[in-house]
Backbone as CSV, one residue per row, in Angstrom:
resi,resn,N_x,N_y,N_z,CA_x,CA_y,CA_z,C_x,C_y,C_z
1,UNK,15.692,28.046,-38.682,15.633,26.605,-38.594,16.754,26.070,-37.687
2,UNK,17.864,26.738,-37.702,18.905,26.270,-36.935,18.780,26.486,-35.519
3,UNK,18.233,27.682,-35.517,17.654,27.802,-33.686,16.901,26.997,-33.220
4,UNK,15.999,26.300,-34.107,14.932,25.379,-33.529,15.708,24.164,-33.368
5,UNK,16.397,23.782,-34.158,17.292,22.710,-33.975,18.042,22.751,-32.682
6,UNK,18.593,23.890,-32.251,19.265,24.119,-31.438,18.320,23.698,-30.071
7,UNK,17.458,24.516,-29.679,16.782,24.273,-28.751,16.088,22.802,-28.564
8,UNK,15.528,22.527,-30.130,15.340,21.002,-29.694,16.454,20.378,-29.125
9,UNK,17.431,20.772,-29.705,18.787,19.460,-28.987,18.701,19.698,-27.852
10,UNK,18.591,21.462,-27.041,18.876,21.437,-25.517,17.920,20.629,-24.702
11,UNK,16.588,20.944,-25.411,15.434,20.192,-24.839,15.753,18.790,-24.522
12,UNK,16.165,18.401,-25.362,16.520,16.742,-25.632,17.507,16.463,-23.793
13,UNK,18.741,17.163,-24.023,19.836,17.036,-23.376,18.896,17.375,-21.979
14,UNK,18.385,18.178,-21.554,17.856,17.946,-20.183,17.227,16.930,-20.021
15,UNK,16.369,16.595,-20.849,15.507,15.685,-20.919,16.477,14.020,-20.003
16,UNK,17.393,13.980,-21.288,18.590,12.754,-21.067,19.282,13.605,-19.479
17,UNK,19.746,14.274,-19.190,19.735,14.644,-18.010,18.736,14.129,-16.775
18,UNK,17.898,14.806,-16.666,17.107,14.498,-15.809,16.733,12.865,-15.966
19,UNK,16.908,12.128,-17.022,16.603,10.933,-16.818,17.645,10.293,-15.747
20,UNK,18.749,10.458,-16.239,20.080,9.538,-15.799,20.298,10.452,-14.134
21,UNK,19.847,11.290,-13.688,19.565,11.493,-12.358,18.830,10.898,-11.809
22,UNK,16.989,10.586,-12.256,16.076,10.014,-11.813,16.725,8.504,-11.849
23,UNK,17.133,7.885,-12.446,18.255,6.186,-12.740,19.414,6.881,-10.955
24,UNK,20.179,7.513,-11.293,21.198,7.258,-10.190,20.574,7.723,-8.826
25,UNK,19.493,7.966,-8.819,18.878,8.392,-7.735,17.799,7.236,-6.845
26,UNK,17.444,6.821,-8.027,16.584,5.375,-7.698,17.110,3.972,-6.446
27,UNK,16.103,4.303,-5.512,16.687,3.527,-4.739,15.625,1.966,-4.624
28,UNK,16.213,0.781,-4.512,15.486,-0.512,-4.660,14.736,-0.101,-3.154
29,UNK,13.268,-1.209,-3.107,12.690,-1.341,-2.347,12.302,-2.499,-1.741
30,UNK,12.288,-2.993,-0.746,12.325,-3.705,0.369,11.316,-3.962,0.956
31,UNK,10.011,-4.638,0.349,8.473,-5.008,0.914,8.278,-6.294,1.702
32,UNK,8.337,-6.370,2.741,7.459,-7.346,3.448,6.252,-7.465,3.963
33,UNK,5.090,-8.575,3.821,4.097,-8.538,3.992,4.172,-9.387,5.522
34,UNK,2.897,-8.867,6.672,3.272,-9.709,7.575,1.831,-9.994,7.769
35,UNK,1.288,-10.984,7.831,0.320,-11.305,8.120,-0.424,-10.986,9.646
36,UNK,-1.781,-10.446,8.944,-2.479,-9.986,10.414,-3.653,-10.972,11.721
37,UNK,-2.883,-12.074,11.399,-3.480,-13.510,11.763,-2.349,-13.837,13.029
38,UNK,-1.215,-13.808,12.902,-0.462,-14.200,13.955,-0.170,-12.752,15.265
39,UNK,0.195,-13.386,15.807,0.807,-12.441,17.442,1.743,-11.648,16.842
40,UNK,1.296,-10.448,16.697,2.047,-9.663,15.794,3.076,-8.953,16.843
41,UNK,2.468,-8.593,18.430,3.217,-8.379,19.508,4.227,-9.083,19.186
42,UNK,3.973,-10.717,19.783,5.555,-11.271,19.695,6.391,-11.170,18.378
43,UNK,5.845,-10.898,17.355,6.359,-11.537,15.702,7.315,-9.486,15.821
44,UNK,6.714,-8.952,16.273,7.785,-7.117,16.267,9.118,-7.185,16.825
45,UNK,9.298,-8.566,17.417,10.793,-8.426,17.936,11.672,-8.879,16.989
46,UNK,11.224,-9.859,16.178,11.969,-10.816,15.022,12.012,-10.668,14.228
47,UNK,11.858,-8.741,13.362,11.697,-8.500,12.179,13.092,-7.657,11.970
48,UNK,13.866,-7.810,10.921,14.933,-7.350,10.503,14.378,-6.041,10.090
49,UNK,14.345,-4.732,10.947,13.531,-3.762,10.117,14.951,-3.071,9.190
50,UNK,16.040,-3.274,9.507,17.171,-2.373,8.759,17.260,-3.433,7.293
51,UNK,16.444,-4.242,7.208,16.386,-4.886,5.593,15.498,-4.131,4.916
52,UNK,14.465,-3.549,5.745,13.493,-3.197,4.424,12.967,-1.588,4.379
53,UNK,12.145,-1.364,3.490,12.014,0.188,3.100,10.066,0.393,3.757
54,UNK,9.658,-1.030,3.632,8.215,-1.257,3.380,7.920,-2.053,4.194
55,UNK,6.379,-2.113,4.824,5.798,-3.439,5.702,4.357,-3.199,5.365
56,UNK,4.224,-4.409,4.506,2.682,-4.131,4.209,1.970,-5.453,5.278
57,UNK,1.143,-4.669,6.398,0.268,-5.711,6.782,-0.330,-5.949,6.406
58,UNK,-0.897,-7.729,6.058,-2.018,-8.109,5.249,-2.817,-9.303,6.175
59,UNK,-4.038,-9.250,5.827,-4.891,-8.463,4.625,-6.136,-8.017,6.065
60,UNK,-6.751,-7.040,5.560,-8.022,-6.519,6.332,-9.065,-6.362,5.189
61,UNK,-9.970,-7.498,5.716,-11.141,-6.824,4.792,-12.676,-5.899,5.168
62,UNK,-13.010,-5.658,4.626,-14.151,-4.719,5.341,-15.205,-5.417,5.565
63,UNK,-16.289,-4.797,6.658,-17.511,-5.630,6.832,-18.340,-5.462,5.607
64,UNK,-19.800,-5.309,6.043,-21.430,-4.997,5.053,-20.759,-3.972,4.681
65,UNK,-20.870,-3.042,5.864,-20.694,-1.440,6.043,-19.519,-0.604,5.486
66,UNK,-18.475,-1.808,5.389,-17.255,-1.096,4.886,-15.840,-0.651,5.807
67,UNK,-15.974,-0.566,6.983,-15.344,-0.879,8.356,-14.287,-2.115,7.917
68,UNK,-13.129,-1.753,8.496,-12.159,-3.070,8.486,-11.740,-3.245,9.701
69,UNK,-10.995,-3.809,9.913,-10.857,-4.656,11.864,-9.341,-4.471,11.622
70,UNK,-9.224,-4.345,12.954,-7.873,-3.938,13.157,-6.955,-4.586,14.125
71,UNK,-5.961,-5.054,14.319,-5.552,-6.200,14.981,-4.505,-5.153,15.965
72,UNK,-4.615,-4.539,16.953,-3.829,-4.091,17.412,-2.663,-4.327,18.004
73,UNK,-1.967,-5.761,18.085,-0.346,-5.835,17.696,-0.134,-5.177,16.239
74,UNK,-0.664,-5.052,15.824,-0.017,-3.824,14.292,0.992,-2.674,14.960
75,UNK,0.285,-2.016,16.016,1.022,-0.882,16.692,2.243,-1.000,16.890
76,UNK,2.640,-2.269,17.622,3.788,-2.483,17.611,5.065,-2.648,16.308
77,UNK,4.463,-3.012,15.394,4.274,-3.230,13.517,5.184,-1.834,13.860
78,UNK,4.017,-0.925,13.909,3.790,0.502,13.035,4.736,1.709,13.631
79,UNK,5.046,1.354,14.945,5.609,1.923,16.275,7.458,1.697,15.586
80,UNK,7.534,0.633,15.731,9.391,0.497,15.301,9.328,0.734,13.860
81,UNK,8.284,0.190,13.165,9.184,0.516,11.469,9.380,2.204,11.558
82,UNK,8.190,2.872,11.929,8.149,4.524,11.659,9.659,4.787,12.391
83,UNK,10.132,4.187,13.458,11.513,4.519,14.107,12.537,4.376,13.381
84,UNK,12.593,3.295,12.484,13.463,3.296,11.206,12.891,3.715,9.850
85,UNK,12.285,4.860,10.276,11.675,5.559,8.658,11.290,4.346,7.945
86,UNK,10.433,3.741,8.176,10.153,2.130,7.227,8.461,2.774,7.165
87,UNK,8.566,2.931,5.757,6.756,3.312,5.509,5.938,1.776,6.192
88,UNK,4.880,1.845,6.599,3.721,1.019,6.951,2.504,1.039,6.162
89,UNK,2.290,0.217,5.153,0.871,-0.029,4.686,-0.002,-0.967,5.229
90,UNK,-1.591,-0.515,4.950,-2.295,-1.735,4.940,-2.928,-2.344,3.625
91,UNK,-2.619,-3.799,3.791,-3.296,-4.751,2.472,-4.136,-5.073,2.593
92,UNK,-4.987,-4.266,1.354,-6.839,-4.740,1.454,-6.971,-6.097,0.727
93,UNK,-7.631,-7.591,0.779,-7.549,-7.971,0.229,-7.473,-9.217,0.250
94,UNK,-6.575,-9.636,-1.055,-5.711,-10.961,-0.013,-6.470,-12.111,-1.066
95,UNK,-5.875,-13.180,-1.336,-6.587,-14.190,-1.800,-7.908,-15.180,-1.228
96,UNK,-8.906,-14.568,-0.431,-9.871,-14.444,0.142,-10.780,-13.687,-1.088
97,UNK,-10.500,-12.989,-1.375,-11.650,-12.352,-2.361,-11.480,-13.270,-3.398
98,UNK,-10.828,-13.946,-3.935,-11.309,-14.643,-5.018,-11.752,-15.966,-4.557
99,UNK,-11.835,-16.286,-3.250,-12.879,-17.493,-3.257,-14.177,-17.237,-2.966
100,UNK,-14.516,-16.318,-3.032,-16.118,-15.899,-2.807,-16.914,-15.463,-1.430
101,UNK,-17.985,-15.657,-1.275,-18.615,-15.740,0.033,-18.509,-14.110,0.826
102,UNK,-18.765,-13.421,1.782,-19.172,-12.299,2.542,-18.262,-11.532,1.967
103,UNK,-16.744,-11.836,2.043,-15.752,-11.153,1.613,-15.733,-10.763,0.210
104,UNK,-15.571,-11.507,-0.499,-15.731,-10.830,-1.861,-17.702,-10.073,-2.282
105,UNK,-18.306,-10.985,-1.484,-19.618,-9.239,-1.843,-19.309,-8.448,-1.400
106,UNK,-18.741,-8.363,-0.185,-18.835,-6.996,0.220,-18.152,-5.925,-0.632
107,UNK,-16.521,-6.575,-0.826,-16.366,-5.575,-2.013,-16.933,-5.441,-3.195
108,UNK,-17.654,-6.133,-3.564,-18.580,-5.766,-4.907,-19.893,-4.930,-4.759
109,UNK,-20.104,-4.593,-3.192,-21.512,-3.995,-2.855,-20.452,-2.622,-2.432
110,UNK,-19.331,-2.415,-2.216,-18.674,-1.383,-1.205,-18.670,-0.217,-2.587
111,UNK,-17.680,-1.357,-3.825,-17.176,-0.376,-5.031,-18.024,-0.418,-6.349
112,UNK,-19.784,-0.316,-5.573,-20.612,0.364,-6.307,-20.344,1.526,-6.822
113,UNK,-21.188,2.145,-7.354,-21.002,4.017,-7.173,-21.588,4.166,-6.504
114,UNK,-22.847,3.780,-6.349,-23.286,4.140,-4.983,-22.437,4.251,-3.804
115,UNK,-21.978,3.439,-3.619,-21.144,3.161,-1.905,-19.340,3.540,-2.114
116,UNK,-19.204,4.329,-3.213,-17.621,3.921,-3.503,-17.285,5.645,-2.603
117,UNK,-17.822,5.908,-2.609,-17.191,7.095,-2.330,-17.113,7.112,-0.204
118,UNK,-18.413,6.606,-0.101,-18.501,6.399,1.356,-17.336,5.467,1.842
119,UNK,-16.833,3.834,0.946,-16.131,3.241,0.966,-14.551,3.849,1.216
120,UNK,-14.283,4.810,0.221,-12.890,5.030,-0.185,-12.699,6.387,1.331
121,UNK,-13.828,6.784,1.990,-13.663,7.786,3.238,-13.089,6.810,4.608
122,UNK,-14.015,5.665,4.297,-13.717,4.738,5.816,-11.809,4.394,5.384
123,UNK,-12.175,3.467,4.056,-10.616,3.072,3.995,-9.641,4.511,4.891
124,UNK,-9.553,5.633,4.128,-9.086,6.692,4.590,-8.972,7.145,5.839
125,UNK,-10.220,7.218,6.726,-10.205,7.387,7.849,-9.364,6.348,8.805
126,UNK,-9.303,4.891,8.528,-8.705,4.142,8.812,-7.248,3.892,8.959
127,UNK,-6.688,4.640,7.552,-5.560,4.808,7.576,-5.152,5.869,8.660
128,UNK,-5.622,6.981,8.802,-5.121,8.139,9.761,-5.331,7.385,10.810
129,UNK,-6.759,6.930,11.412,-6.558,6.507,12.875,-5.205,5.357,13.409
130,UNK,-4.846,4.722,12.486,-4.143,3.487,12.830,-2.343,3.986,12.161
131,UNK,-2.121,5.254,11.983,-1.089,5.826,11.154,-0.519,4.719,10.526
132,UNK,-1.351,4.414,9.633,-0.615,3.599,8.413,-0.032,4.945,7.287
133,UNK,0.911,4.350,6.345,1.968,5.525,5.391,0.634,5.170,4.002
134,UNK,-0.112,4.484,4.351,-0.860,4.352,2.988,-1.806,2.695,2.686
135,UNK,-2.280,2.468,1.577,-2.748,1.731,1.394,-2.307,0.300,0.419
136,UNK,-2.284,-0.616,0.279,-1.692,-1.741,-0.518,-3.552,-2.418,-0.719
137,UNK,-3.696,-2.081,-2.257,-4.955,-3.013,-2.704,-4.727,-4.276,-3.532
138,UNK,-4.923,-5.632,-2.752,-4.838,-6.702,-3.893,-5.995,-7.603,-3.340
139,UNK,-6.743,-6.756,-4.671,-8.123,-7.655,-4.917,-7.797,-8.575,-5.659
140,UNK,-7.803,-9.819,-5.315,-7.489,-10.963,-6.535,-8.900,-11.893,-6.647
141,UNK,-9.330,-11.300,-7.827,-10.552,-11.749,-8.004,-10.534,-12.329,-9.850
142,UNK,-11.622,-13.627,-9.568,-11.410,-14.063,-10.690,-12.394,-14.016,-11.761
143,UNK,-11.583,-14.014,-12.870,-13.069,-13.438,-13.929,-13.996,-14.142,-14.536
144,UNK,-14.115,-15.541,-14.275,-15.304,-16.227,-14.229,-16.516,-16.357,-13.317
């Protein structure tokens, strides 16, 4: 009984270990969203990139088909943050889906089962072609 005790305690003590590493190791994060509506060319010179960790461009939504559009001043976006190790996402989304109309069916026709899987390949493919670090989803949709 005392051995088990024993080992539970060691168990314990890594446990509390490895926590208070994962705590002093933790570094805050630094998200800015930049909207994919303005001259994103000119808007890449005026961004403090040594403030942040993150740049989520927003928002792209997809067509019928599932295809999203791509604003190519992003490059410029995507070009300097990667120079300061600054991950690049894209934001699906956007407060557009909760007012209704093409945009919000489409995602309700995309994340069928039918279509979810074809859906979640384009998102994907999208990301590699345009080297985004990943994806940012904010469907804000309302439940009435």
């Amino acid at each position: 009984m005392k051995n088990k005790y024993k080992r539970m305690l060691q168990k314990c003590m890594i446990i509390l270990v490895l926590g208070a590493f994962n705590l002093a190791t933790a570094q805050k994060k630094v998200i800015a969203y930049i909207p994919n509506w303005i001259d994103l060319n000119a808007f890449s010179s005026t961004i403090q990139y040594s403030k942040l960790t993150h740049i989520n461009i927003a928002f792209e939504n997809p067509d019928a088909n599932g295809y999203l559009s791509f604003n190519s001043g992003s490059n410029a976006i995507i070009n300097a943050a990667h120079a300061q190790n600054i991950k690049v996402f894209v934001s699906l989304g956007g407060g557009s889906v909760s007012e209704g109309g093409a945009i919000r069916d489409n995602y309700f026709n995309l994340i069928t089962p039918a279509n979810r899987t074809a859906f979640i390949q384009k998102i994907y493919d999208y990301v590699v072609a345009h080297n985004f670090d990943g994806v940012d989803v904010d469907l804000e949709v309302s439940s009435n």
